[in-house]
TORLUMNU-288417 format. One line per field, with one value per residue (C-alpha): residue number from 1; residue in one letter; x, y, z. Coordinates in Angstrom, 3 decimals. Example, Ala and Ser with C-alpha at 12.3 -4.5 7.8 and 13.67 -1.06 7.14 Angstrom:
n: (1:2) .
res: (A:S) .
px: (12.300:13.670) .
py: (-4.500:-1.060) .
pz: (7.800:7.140) .
//
This chain:
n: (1:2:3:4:5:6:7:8:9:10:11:12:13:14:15:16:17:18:19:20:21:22:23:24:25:26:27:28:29:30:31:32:33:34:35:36:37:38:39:40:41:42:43:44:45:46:47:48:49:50:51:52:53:54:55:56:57:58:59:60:61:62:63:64:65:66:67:68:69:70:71:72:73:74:75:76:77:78:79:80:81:82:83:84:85:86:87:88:89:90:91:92:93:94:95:96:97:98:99:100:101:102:103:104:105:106:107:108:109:110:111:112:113:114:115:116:117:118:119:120:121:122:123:124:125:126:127:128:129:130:131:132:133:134:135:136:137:138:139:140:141:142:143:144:145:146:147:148:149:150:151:152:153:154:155:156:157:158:159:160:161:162:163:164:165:166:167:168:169:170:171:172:173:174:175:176:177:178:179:180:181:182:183:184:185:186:187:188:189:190:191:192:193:194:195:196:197:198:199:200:201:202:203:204:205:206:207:208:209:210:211:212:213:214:215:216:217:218:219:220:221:222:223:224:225:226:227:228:229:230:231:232:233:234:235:236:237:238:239:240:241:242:243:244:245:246:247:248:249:250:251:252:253:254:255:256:257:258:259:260:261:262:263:264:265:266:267:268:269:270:271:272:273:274:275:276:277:278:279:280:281:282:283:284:285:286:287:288:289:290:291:292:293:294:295:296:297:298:299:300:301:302:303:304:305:306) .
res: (X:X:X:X:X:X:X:X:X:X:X:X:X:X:X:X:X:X:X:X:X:X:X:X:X:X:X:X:X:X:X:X:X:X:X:X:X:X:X:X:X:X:X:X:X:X:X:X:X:X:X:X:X:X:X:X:X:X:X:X:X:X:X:X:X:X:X:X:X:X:X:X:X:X:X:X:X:X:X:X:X:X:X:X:X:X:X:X:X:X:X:X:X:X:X:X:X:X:X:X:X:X:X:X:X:X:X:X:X:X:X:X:X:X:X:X:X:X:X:X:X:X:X:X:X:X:X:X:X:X:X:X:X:X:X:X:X:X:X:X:X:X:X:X:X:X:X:X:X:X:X:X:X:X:X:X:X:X:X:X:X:X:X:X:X:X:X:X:X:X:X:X:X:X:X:X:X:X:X:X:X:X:X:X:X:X:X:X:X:X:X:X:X:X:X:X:X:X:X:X:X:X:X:X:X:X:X:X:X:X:X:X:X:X:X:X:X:X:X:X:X:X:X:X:X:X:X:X:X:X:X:X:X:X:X:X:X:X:X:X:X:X:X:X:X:X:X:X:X:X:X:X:X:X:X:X:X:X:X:X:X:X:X:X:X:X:X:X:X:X:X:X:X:X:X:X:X:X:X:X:X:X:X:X:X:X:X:X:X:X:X:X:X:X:X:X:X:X:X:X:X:X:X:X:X:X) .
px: (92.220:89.737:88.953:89.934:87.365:86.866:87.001:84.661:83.525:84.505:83.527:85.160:82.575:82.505:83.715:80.153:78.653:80.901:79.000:78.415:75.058:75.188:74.478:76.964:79.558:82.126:80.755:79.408:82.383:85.163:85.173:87.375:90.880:93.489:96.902:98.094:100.056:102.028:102.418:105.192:105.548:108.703:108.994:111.684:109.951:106.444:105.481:103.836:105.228:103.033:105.524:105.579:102.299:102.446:103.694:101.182:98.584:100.120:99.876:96.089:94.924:96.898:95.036:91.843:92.258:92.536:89.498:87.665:86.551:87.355:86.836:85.763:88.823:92.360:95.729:95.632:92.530:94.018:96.484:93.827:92.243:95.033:95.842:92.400:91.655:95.248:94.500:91.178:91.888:95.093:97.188:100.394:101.225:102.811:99.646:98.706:96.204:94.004:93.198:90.105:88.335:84.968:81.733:78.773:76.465:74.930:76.262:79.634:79.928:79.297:81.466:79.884:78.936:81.914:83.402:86.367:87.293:90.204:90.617:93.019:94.389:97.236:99.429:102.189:105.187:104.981:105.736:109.151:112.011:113.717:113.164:110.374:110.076:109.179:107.578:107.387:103.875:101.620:99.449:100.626:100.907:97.852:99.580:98.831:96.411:93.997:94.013:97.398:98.913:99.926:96.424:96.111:92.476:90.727:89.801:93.701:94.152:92.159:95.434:97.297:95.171:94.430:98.711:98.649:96.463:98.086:101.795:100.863:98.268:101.830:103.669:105.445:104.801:104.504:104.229:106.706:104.800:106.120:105.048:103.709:107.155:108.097:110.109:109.736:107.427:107.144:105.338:101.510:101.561:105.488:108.191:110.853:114.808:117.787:121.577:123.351:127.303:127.324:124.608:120.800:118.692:114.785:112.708:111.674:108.066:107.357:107.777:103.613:104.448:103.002:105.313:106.125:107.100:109.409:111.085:111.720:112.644:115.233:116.482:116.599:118.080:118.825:120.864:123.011:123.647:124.825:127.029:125.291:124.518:121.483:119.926:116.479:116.297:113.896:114.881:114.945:113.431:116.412:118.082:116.476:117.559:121.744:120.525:122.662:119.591:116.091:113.765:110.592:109.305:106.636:104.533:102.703:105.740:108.377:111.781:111.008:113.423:113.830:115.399:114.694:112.569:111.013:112.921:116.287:118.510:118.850:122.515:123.722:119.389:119.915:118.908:122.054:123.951:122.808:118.706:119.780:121.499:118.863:116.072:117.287:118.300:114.810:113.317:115.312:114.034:110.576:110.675:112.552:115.567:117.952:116.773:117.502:114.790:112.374:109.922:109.138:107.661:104.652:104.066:100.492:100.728:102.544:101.613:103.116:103.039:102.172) .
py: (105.350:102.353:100.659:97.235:94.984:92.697:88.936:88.470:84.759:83.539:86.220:89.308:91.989:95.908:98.489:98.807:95.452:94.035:95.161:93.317:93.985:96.487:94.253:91.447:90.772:92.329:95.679:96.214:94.331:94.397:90.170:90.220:88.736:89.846:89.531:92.977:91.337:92.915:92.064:93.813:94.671:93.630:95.336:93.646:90.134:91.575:89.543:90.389:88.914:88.033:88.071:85.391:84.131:80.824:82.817:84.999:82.652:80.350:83.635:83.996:80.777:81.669:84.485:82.348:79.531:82.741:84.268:80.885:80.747:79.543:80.112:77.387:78.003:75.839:77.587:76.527:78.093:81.160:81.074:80.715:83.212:86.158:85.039:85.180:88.648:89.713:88.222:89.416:93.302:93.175:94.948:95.522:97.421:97.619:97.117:96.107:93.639:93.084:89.392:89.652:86.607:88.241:86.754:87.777:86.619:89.284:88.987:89.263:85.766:85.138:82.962:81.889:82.257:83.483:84.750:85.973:88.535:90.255:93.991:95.019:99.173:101.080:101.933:104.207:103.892:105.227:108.950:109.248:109.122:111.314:109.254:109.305:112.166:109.226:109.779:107.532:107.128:108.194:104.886:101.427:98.724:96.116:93.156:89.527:89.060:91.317:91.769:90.271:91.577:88.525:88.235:90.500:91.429:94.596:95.621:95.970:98.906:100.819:101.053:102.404:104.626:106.639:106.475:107.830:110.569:111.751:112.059:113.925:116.592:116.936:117.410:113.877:111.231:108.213:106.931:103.940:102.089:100.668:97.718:96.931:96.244:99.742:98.509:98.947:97.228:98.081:101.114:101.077:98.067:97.724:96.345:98.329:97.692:99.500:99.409:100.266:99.677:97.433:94.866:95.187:94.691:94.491:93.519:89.480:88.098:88.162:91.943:92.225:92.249:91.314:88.233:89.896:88.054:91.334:91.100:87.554:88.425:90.620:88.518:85.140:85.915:89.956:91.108:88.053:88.469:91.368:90.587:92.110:90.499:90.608:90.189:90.193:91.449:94.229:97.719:100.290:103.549:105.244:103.269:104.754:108.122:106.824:104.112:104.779:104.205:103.223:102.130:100.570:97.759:95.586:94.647:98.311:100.036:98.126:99.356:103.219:105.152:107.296:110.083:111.525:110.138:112.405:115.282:113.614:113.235:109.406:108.968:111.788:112.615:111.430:108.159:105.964:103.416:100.401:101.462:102.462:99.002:96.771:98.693:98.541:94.601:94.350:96.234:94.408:90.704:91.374:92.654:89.610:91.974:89.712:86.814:84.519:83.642:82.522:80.729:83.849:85.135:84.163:85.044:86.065:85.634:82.962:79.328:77.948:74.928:75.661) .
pz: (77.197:77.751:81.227:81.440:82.321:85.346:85.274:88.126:88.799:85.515:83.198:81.812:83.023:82.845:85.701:86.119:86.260:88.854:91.340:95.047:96.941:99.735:102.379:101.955:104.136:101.985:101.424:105.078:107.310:104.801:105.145:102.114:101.198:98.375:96.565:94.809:91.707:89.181:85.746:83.346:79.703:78.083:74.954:73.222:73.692:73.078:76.280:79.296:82.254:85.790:88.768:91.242:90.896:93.131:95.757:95.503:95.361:98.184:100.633:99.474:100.134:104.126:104.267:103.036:105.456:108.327:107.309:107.640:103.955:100.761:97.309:94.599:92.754:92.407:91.617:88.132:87.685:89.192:86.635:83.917:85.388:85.216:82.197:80.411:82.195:80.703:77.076:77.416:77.991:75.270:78.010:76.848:79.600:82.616:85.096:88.763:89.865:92.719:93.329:95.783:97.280:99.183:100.897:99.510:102.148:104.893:108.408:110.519:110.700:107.248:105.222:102.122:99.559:98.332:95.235:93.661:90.978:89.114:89.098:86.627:86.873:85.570:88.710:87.991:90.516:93.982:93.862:95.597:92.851:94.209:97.825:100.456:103.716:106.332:109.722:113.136:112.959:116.431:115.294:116.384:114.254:114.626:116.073:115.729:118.571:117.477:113.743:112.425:109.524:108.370:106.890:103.223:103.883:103.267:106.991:107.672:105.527:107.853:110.143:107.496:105.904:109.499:109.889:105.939:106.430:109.821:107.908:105.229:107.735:109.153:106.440:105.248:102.544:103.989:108.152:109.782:112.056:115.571:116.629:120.560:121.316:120.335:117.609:114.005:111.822:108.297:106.366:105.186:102.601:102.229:103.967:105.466:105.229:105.943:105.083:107.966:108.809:105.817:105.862:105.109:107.857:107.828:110.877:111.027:110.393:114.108:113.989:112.889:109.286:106.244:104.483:102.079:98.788:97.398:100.906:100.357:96.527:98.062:100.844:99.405:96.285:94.853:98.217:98.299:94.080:94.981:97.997:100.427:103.876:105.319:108.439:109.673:113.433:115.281:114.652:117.380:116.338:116.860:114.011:111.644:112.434:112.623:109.114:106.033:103.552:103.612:101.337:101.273:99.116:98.185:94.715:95.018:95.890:94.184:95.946:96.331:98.259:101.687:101.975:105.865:108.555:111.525:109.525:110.413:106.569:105.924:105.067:103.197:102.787:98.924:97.306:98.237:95.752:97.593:97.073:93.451:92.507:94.446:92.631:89.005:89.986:90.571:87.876:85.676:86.683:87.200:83.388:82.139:81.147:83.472:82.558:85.799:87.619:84.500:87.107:88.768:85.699:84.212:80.254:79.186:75.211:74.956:75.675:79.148:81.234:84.601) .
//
């Protein structure tokens, strides 16, 4: 199976040659923004469909305008762009894509010149089927005075990838993070929501959350189709141990399941009916199958008006 190639600053380039130098802000500090974007095969229609794209690129140029740079590129181009690099590779695939804007100039105040490029890789779904064992992580949640999660840039991982190694030395798959409030903030690149005494609740953008487009996807428009309430308010920890179900979600993780947290069952500790029915909802409009929704999906082969 072939590697897809880059499109890196307007040109389709090898795994190999889209390389940055060692020294540049992006390599040393991290000074890097980027969108994770999906795009999904639909067999019947031989198409390949991008999901939400504006939205995607609306909450890069945020995360841009944070990071105090830019990048010589409008959204039309950026639809050129994933299109080309889509075209380009034949995928006719399911496949994930990382949308990186970077500095390339030395220094930790550094914010040109900058570039941008398209990393296309097949991403199967997050391992958890069968649901996730969740942990209250010991790490706190980065909070918007100091590194806010709002911004999608590279350095934030960090905070999630010490909370991701710590679960699974102790024996989970996947760490909840609190915020400094001591409520609950979302998961290591995915929103959090749970159904409990009816309604689904996730925690509000002022819990130090990424804004999430899925969470919107689901709030805005998939929970309400399928007449469920839902209400964003902080979580207390203890919630999640009394919750129904649980699930995280996001463009990585789709909607993937929970089935315990801190070893306590969720619900009846199986994937529940409402995670089930939200998921395949999902799955089936990011695919194009349910056919609602067509300006949420971008098609790759054939021509569009954007």
């Amino acid at each position: 199976m072939k590697d897809f190639k880059i499109w890196m600053n307007g040109k389709l380039v090898t795994q190999a040659e889209a390389v940055l130098p060692v020294n540049s802000a992006a390599v040393f500090y991290a000074t890097n923004v980027f969108e994770g974007i999906r795009a999904y095969w639909n067999e019947a229609e031989g198409e390949l469909y991008c999901f939400r794209l504006a939205e995607h690129f609306a909450r890069f140029r945020e995360s841009m305008k944070m990071m105090r740079f830019t990048v010589p590129y409008q959204d039309l181009d950026l639809y050129d762009a994933v299109r080309d690099m889509l075209r380009g590779n034949e995928v006719r695939e399911d496949v994930h894509m990382h949308l990186v804007g970077y500095v390339a100039g030395p220094g930790l105040d550094a914010t040109s010149p900058s570039g941008l490029y398209i990393n296309p890789r097949r991403r199967a779904r997050v391992e958890g089927g069968n649901g996730l064992k969740a942990c209250v992580s010991s790490w706190q949640r980065t909070h918007d005075n100091a590194i806010p999660i709002r911004l999608k840039c590279g350095a934030n991982y960090q905070n999630g990838r010490l909370a991701t190694l710590q679960a699974k030395a102790d024996g989970y798959d996947s760490p909840i993070f609190l915020n400094q409030q001591g409520t609950v903030a979302e998961g290591t690149g995915a929103t959090f929501f749970m159904v409990r005494r009816g309604k689904l609740v996730t925690p509000p953008v002022t819990s130090d959350i990424l804004e999430s487009i899925t969470r919107t996807t689901l709030i805005e428009s998939l929970g309400p189709n399928l007449g469920m309430d839902v209400v964003e308010r902080e979580i207390a920890r203890t919630e999640l141990y009394v919750a129904d179900e649980a699930f995280f979600c996001g463009s990585g993780y789709e909607i993937t399941p929970i089935v315990s947290i801190d070893r306590f069952p969720v619900g009846d500790g199986k994937v529940g009916p409402i995670t089930q029915r939200l998921s395949t909802a999902y799955m089936n409009v990011v695919r194009g199958i349910d056919q609602r929704f067509p300006e949420w999906r971008t098609p790759v082969y054939k021509p569009v008006t954007v």
